[in-house]
N, C-alpha and C positions, 0 to 999 in steps of 0.2 A: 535172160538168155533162154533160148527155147531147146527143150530137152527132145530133139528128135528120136524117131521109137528107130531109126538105123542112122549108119554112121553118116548117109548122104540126106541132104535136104530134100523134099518131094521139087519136082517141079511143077509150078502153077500151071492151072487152075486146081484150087483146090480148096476147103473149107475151115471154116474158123468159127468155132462156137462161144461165145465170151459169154461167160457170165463174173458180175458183180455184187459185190454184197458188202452187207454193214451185219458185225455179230449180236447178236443176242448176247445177254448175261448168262443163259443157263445153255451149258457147253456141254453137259455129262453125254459123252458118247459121240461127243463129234470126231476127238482125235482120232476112233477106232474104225473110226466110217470112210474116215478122209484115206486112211491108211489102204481100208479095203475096196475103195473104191478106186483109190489110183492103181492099185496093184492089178485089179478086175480091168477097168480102160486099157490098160496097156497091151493086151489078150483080147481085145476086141478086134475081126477085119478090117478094114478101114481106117484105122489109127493112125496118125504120122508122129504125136508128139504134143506138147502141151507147155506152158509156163506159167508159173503162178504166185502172184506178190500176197506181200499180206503186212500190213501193218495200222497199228493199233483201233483192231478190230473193222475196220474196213479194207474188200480183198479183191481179186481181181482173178481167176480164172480160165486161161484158153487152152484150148483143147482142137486141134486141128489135124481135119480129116480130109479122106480120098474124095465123099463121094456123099451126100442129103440120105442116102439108105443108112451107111455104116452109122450117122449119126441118130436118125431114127431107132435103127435096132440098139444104140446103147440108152437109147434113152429106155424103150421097154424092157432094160434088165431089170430082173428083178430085186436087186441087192441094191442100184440104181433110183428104183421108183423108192423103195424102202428110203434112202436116203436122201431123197426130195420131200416124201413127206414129213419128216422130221426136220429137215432143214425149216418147213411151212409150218410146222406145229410149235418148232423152239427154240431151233440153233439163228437163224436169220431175222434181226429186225426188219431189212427190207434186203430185196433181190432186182434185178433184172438179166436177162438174157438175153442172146442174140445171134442167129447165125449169120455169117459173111460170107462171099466170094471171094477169095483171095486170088485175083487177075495177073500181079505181078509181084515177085519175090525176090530178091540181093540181099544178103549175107557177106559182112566183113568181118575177120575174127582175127584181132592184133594179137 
């Protein structure tokens, strides 16, 4: 289920940054990053909202935004870049990324 950043869904068009990953053995410090890192996104312009699975060590990531700027400028936070290269240095066996256009959006919620 996706955690919208307000109580309304955005309406499309609008962006979707995925990333993917498989964990690495050596975790020291990721808990504290994931923590400040989602807490930091959330306080970003351009944020709508995010989802994100995770099981036995491989993970899934989306982060969906207004607008290719808002995602741009969180990419150059710098608590952000800090946490990419560490991700690159120890936390992630492998990664990929991706941003979308999201053209068309429905929502059912039983």
């Amino acid at each position: 289920m996706i955690n919208w950043h307000t109580s309304t869904p955005p309406k499309a068009p609008f962006y979707a940054s995925i990333f993917n990953y498989y964990l690495s053995d050596d975790l020291e410090g990721y808990d504290a990053y994931d923590l400040q890192t989602l807490g930091l996104v959330k306080q970003m312009p351009g944020f709508l909202g995010y989802e994100s699975m995770k099981h036995e060590g491989r993970g899934t990531f989306i982060s969906y935004w207004q607008d290719e700027t808002a995602i741009a400028n969180w990419a150059q936070h710098p608590i952000h870049q800090e946490a990419k290269a560490l991700g690159i240095a120890k936390w992630y066996r492998y990664y990929h990324s991706m941003i979308a256009v999201v053209n068309r959006f429905h929502s059912h919620q039983f």
